[in-house]
PyMOL Python script that loads the backbone (N, CA, C, O; Angstrom):
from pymol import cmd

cmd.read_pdbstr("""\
ATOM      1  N   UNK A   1      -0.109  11.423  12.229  1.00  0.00           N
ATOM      2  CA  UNK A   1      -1.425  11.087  11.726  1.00  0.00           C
ATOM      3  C   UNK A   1      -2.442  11.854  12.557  1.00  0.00           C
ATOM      4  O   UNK A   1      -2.335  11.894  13.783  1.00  0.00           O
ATOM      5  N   UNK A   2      -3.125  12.276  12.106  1.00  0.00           N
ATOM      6  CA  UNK A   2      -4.172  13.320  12.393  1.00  0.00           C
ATOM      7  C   UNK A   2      -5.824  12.554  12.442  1.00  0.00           C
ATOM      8  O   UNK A   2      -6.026  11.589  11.705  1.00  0.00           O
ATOM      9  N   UNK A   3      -6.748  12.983  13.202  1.00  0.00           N
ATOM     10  CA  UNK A   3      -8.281  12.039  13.235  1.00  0.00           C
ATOM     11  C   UNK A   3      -9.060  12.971  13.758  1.00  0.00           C
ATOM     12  O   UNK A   3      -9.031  13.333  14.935  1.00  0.00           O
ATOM     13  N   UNK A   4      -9.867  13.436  12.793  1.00  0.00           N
ATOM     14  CA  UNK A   4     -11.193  14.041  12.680  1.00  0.00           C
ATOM     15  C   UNK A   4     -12.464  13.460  12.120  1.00  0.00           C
ATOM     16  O   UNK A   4     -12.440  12.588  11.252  1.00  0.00           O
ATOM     17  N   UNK A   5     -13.736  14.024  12.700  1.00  0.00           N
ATOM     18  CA  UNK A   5     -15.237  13.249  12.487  1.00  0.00           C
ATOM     19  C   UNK A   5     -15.209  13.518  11.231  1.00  0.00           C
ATOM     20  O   UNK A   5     -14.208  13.864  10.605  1.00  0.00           O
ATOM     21  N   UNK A   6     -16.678  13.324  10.656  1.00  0.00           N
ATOM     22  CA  UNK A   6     -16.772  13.266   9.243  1.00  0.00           C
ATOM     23  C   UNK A   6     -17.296  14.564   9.032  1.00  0.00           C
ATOM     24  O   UNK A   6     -17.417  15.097   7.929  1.00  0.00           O
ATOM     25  N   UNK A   7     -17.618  15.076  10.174  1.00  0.00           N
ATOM     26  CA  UNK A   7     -18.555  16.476   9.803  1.00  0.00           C
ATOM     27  C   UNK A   7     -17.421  17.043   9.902  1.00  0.00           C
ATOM     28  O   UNK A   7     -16.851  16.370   9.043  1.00  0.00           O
ATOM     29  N   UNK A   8     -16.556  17.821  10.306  1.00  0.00           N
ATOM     30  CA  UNK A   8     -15.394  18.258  10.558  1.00  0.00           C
ATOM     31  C   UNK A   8     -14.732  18.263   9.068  1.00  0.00           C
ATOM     32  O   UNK A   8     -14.680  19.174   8.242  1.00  0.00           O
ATOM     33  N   UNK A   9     -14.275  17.013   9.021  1.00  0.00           N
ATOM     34  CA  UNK A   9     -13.333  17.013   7.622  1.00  0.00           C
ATOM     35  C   UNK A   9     -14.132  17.540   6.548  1.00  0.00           C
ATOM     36  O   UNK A   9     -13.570  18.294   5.753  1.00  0.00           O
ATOM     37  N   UNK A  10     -15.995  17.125   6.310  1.00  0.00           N
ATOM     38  CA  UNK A  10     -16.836  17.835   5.118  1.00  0.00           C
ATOM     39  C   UNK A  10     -16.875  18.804   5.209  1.00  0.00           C
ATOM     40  O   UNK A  10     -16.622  19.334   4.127  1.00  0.00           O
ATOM     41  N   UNK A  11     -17.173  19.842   6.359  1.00  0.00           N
ATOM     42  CA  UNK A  11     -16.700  21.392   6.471  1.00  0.00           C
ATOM     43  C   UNK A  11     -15.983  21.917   6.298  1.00  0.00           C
ATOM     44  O   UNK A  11     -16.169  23.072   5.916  1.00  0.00           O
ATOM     45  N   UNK A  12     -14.094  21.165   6.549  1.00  0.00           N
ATOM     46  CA  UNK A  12     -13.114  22.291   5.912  1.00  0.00           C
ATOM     47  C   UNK A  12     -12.287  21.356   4.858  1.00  0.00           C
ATOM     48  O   UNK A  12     -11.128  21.689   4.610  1.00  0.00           O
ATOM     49  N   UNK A  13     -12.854  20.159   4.207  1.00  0.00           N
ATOM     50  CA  UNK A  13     -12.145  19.383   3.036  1.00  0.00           C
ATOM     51  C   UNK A  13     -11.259  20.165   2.826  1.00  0.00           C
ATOM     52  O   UNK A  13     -10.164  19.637   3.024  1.00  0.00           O
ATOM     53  N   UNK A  14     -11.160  21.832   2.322  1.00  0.00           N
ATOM     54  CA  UNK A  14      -9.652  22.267   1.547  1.00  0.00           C
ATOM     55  C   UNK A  14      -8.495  22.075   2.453  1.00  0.00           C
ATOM     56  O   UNK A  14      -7.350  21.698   2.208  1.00  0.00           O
ATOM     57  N   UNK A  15      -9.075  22.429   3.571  1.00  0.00           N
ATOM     58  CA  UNK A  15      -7.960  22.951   4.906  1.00  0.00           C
ATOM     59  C   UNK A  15      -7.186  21.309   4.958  1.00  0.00           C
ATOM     60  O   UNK A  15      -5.958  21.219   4.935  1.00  0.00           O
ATOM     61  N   UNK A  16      -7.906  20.316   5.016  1.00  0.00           N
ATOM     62  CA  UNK A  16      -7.758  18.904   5.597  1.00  0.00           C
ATOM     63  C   UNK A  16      -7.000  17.911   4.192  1.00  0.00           C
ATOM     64  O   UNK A  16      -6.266  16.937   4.356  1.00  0.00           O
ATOM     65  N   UNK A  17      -7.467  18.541   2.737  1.00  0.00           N
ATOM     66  CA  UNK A  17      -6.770  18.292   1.579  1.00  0.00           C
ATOM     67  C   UNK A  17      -5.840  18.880   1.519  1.00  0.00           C
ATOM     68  O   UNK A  17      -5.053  18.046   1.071  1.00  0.00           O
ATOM     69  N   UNK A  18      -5.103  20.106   1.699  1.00  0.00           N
ATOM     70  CA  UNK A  18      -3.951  20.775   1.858  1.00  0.00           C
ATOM     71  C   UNK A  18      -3.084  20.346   2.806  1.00  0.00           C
ATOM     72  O   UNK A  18      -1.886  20.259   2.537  1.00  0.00           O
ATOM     73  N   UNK A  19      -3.617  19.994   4.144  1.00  0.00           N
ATOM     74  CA  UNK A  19      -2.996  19.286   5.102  1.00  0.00           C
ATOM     75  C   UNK A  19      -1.887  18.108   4.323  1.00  0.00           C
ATOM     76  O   UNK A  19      -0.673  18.071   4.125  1.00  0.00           O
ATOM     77  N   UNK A  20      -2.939  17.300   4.055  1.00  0.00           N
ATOM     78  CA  UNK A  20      -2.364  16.048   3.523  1.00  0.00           C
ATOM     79  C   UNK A  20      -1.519  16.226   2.657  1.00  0.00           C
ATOM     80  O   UNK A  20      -0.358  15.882   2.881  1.00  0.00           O
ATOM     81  N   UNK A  21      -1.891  16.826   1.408  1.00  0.00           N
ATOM     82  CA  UNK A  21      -0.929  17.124   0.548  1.00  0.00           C
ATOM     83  C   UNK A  21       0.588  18.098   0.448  1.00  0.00           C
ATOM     84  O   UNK A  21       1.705  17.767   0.051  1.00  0.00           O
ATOM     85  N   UNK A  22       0.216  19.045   0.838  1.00  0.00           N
ATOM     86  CA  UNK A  22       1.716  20.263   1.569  1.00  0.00           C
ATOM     87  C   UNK A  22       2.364  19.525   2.576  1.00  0.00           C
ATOM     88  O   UNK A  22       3.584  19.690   2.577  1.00  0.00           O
ATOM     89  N   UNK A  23       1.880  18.685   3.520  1.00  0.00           N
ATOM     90  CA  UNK A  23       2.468  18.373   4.638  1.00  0.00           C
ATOM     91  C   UNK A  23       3.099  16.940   5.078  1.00  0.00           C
ATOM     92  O   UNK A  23       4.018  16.674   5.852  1.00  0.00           O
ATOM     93  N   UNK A  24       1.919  15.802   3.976  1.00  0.00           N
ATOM     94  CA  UNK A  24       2.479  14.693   3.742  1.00  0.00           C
ATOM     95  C   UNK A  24       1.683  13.974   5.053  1.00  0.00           C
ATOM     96  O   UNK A  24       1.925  12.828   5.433  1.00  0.00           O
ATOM     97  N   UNK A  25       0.802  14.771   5.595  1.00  0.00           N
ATOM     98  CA  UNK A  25       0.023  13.948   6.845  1.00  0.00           C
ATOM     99  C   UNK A  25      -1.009  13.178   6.106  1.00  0.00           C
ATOM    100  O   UNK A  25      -1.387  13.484   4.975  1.00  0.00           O
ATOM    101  N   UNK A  26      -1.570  11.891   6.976  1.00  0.00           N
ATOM    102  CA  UNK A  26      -2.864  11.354   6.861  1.00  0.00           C
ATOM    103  C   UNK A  26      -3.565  11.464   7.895  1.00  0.00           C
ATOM    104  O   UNK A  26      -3.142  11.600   9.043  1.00  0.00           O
ATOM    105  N   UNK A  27      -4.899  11.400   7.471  1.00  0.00           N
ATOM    106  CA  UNK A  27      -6.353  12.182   7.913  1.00  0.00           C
ATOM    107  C   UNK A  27      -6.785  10.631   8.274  1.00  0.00           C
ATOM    108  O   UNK A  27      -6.601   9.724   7.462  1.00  0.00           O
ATOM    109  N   UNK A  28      -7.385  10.413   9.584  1.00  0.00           N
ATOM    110  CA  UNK A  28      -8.103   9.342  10.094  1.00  0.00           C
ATOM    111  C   UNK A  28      -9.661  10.466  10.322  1.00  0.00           C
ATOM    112  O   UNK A  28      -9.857  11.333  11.174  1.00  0.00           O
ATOM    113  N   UNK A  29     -10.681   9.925   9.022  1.00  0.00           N
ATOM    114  CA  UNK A  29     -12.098  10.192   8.990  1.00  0.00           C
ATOM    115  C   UNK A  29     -12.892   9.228   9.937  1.00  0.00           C
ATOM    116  O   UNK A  29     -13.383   8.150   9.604  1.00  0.00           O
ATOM    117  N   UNK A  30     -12.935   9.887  11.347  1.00  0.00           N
ATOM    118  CA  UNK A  30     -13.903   9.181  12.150  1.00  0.00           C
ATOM    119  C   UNK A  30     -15.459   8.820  11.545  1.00  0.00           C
ATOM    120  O   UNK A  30     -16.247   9.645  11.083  1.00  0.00           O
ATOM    121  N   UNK A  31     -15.642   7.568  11.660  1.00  0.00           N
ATOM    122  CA  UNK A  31     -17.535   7.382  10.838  1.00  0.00           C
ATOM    123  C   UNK A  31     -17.911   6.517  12.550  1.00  0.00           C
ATOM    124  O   UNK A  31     -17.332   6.042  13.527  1.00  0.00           O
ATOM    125  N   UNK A  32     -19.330   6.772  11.976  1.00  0.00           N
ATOM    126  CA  UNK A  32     -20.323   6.064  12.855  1.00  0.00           C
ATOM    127  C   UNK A  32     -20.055   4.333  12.791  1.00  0.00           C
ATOM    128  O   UNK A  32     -20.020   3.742  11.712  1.00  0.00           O
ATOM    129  N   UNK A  33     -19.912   3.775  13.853  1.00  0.00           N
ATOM    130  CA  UNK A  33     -20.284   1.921  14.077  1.00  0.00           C
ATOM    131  C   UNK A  33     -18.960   1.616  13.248  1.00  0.00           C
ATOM    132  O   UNK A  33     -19.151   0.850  12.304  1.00  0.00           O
ATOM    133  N   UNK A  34     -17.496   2.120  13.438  1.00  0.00           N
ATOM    134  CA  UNK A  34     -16.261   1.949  13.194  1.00  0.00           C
ATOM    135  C   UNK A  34     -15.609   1.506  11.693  1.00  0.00           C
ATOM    136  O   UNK A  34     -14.715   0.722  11.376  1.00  0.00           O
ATOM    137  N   UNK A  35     -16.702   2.597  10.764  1.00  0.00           N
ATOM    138  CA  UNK A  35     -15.878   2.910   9.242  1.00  0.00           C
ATOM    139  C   UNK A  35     -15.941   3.755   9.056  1.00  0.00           C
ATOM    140  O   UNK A  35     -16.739   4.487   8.471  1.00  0.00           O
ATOM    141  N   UNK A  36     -14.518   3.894   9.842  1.00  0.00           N
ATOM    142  CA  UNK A  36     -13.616   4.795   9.324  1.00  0.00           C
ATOM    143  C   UNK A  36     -12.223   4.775   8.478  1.00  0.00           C
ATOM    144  O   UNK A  36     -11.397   3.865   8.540  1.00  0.00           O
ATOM    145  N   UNK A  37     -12.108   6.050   7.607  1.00  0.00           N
ATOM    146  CA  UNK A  37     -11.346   5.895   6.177  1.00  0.00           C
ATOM    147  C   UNK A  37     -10.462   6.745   6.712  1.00  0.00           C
ATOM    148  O   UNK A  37     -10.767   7.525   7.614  1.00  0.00           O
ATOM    149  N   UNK A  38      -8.669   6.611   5.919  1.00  0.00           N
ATOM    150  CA  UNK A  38      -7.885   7.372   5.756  1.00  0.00           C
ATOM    151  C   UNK A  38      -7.942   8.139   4.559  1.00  0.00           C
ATOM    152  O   UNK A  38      -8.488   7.774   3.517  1.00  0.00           O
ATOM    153  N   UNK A  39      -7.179   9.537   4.811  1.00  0.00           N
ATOM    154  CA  UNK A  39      -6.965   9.970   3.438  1.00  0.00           C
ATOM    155  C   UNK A  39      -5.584  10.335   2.961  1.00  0.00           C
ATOM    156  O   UNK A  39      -5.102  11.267   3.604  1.00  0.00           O
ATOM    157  N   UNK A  40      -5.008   9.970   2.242  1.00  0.00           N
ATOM    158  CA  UNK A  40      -3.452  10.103   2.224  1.00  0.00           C
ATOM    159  C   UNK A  40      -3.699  10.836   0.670  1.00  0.00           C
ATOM    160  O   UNK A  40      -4.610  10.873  -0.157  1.00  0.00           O
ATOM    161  N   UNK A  41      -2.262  11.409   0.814  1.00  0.00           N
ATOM    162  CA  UNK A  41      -1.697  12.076  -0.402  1.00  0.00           C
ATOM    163  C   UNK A  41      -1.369  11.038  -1.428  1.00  0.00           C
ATOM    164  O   UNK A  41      -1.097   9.886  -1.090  1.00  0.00           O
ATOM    165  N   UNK A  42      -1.392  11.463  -2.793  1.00  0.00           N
ATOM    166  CA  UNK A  42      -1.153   9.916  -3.918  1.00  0.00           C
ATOM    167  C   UNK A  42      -0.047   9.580  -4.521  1.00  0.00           C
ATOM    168  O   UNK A  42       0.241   8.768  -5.400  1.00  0.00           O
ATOM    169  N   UNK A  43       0.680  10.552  -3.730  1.00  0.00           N
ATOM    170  CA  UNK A  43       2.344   9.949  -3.699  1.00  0.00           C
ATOM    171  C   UNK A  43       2.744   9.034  -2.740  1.00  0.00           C
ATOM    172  O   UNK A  43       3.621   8.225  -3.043  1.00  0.00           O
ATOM    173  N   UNK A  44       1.887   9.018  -0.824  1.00  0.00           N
ATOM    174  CA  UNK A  44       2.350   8.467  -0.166  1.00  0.00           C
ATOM    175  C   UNK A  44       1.576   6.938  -0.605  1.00  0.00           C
ATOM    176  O   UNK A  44       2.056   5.821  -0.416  1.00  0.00           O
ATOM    177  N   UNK A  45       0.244   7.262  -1.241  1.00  0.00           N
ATOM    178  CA  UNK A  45      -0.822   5.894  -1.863  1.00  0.00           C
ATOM    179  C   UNK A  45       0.000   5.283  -2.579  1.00  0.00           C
ATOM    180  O   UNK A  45       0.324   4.163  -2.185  1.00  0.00           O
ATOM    181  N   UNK A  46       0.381   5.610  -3.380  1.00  0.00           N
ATOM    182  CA  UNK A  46       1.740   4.944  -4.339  1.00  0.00           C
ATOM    183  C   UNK A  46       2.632   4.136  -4.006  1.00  0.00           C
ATOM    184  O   UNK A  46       2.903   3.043  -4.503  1.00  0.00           O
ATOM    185  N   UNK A  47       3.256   4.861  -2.862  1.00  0.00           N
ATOM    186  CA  UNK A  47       4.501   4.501  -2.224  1.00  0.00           C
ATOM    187  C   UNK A  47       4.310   3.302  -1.153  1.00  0.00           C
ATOM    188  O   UNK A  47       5.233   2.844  -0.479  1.00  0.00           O
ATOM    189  N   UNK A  48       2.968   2.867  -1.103  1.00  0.00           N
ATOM    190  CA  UNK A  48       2.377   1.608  -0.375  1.00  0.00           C
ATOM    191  C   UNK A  48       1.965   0.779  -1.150  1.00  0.00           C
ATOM    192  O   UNK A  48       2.279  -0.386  -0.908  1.00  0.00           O
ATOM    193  N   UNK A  49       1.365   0.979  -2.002  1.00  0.00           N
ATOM    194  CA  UNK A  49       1.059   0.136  -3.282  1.00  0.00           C
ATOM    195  C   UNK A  49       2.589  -0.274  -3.863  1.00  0.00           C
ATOM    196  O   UNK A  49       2.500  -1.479  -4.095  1.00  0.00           O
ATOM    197  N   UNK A  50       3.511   0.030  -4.094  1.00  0.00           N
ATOM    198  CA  UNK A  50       4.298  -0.149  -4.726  1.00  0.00           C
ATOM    199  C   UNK A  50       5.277  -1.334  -3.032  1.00  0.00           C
ATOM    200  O   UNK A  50       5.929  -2.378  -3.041  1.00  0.00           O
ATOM    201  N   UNK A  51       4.982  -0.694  -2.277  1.00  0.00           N
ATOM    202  CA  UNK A  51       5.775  -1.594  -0.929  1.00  0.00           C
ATOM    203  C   UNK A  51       4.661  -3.160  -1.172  1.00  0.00           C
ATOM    204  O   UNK A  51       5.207  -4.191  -1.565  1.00  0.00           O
ATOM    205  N   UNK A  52       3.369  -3.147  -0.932  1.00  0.00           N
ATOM    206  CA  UNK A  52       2.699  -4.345  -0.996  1.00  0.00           C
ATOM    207  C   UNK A  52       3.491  -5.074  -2.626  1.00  0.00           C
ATOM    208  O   UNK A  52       4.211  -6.071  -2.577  1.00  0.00           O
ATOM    209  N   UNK A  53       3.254  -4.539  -3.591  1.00  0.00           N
ATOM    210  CA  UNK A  53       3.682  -5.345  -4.854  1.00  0.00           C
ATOM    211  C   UNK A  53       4.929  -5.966  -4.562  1.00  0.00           C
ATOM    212  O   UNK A  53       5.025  -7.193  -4.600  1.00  0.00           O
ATOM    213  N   UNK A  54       6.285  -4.935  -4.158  1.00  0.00           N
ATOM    214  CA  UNK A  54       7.021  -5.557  -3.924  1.00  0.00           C
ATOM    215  C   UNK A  54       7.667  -7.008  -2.767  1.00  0.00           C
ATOM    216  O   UNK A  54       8.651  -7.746  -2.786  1.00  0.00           O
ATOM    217  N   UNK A  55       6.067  -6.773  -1.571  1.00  0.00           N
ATOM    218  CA  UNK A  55       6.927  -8.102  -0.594  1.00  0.00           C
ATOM    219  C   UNK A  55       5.645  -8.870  -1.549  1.00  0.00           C
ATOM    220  O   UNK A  55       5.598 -10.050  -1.199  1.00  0.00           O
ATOM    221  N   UNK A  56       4.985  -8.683  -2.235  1.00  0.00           N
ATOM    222  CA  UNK A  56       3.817  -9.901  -2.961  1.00  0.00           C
ATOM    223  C   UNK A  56       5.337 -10.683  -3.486  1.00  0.00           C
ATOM    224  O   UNK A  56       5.758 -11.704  -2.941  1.00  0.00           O
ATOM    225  N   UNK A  57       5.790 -10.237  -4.224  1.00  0.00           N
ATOM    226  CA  UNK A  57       7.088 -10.559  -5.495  1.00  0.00           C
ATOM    227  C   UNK A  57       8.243 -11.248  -4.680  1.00  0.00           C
ATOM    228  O   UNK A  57       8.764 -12.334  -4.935  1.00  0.00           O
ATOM    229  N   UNK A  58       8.518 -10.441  -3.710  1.00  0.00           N
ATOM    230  CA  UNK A  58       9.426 -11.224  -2.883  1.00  0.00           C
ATOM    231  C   UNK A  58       9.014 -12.617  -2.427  1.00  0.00           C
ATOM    232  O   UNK A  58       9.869 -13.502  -2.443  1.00  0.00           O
ATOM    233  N   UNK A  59       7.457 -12.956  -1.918  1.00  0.00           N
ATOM    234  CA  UNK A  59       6.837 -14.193  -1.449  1.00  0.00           C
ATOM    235  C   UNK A  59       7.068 -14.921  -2.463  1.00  0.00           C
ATOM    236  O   UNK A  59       7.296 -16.107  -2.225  1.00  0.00           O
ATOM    237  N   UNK A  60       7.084 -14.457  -3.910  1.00  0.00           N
ATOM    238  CA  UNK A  60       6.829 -15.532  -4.773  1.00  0.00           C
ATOM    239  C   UNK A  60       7.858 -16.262  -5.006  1.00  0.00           C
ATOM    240  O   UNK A  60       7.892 -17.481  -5.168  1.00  0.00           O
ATOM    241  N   UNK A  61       9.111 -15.152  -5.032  1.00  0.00           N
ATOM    242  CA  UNK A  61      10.543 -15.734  -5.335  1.00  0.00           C
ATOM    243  C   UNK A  61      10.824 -16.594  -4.032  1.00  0.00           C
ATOM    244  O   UNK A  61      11.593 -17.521  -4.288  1.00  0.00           O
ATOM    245  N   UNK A  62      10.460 -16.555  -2.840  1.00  0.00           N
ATOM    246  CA  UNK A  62      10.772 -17.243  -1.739  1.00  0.00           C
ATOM    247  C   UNK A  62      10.335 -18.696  -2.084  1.00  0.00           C
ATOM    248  O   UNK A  62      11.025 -19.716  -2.084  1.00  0.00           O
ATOM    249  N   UNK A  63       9.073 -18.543  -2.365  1.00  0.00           N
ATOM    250  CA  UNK A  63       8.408 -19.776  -2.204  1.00  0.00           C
ATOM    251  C   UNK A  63       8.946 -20.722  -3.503  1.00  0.00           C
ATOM    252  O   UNK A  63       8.901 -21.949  -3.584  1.00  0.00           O
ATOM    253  N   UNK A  64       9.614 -19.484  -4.766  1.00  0.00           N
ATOM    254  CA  UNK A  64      10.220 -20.554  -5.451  1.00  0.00           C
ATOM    255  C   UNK A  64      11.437 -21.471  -5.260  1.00  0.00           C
ATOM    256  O   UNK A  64      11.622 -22.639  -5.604  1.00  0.00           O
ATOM    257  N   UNK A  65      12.449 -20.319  -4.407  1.00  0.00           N
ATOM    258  CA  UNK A  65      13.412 -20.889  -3.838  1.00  0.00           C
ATOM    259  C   UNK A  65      13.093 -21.770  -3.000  1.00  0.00           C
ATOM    260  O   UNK A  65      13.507 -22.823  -3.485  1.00  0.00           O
ATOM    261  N   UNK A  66      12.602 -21.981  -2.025  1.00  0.00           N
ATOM    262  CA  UNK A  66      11.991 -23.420  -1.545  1.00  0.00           C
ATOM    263  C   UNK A  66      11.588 -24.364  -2.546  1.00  0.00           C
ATOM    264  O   UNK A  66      12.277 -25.381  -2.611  1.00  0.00           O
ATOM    265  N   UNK A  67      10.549 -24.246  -3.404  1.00  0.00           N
ATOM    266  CA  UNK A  67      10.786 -25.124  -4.257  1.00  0.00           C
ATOM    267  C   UNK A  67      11.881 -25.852  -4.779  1.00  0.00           C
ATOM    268  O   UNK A  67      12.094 -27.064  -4.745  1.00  0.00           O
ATOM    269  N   UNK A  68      12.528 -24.951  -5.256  1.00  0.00           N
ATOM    270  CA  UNK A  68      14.235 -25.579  -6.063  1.00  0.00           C
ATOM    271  C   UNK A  68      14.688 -26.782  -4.861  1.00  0.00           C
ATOM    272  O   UNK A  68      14.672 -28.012  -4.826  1.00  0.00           O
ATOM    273  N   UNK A  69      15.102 -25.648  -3.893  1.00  0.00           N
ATOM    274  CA  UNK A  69      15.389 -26.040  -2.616  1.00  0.00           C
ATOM    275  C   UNK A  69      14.665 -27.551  -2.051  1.00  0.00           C
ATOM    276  O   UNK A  69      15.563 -28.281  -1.631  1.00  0.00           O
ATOM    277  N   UNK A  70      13.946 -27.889  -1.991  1.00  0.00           N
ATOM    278  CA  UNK A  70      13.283 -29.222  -2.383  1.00  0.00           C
ATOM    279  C   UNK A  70      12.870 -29.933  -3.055  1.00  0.00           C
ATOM    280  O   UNK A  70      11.978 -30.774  -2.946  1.00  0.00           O
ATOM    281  N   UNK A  71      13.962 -29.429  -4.368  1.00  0.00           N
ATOM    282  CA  UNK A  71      14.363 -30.424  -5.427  1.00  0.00           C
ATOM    283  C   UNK A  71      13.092 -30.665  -6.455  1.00  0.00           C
ATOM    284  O   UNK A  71      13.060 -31.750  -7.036  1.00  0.00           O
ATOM    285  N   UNK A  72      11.993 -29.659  -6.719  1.00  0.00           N
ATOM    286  CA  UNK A  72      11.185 -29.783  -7.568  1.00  0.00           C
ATOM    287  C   UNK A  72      11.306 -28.746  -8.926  1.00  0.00           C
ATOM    288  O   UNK A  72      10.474 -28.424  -9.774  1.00  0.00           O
ATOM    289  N   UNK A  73      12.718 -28.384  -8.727  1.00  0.00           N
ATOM    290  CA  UNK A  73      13.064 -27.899  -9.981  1.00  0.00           C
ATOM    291  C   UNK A  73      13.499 -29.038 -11.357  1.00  0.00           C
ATOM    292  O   UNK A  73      13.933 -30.178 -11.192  1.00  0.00           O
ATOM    293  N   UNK A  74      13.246 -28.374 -12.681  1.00  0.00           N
ATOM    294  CA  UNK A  74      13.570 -28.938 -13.692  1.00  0.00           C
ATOM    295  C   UNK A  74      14.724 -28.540 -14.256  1.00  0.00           C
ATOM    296  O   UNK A  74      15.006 -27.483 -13.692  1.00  0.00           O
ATOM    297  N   UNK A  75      15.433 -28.758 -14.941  1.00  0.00           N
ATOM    298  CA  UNK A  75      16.992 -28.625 -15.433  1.00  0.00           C
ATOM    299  C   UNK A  75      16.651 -28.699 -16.751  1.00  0.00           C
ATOM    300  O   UNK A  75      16.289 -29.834 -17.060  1.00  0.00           O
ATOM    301  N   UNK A  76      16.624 -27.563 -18.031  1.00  0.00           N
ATOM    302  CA  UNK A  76      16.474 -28.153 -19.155  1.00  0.00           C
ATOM    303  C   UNK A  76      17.608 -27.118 -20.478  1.00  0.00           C
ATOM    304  O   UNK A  76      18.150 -26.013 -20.519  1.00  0.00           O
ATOM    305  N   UNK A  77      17.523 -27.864 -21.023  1.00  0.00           N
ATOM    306  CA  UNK A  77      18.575 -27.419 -21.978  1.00  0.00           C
ATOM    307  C   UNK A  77      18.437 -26.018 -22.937  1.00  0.00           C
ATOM    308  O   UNK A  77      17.474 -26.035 -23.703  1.00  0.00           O
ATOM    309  N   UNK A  78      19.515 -24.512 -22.981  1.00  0.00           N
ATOM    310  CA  UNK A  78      18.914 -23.706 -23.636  1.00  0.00           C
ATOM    311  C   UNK A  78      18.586 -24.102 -25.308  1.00  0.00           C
ATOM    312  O   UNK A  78      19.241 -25.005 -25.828  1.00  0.00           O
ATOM    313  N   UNK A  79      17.896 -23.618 -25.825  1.00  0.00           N
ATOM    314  CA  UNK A  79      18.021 -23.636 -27.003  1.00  0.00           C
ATOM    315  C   UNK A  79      18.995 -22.576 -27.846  1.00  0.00           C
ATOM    316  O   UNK A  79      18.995 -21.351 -27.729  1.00  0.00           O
ATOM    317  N   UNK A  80      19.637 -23.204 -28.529  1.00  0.00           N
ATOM    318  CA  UNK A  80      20.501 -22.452 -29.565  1.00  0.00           C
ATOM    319  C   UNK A  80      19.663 -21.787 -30.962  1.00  0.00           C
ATOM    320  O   UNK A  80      18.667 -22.292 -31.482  1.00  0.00           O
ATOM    321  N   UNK A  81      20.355 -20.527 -31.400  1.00  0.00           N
ATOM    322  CA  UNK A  81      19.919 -19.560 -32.149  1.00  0.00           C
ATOM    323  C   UNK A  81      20.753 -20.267 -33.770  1.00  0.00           C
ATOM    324  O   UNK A  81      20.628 -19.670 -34.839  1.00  0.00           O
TER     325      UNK A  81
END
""", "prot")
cmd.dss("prot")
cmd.show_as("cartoon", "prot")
cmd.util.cbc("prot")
cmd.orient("prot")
């Protein structure tokens, strides 16, 4: 991971967009009074978005299995075709 000011990265954006993208690095954009942004490639953006969805999904199934697991499941009959 790489960290440059903001003036820096607005002066050579291609150099610092190529970075990221050919190389698979992220860019820590230093800002004034501590907002500061990353910039990642939108394959690696993806590939985090898709990690958060999946432990969201995992919590849910957990918390259902506890449920069952303390017996607040229902038991009901399939229906026939």
């Amino acid at each position: 991971m790489l960290a440059a000011n903001y003036t820096t990265v607005r002066n050579k954006l291609k150099e610092y967009c190529d970075l990221v993208s050919d190389n698979d690095e992220a860019i820590v954009v230093t800002r004034k009074q501590d907002r500061n942004v990353v910039i990642l490639s939108l394959d690696r953006y993806n590939e985090m978005e898709k990690m958060i969805r999946n432990a969201q999904y995992s919590n849910k199934l957990d918390r259902a299995f506890a449920q069952l697991d303390a017996g607040y499941g229902q038991v009901h009959e399939l229906i026939e075709d």
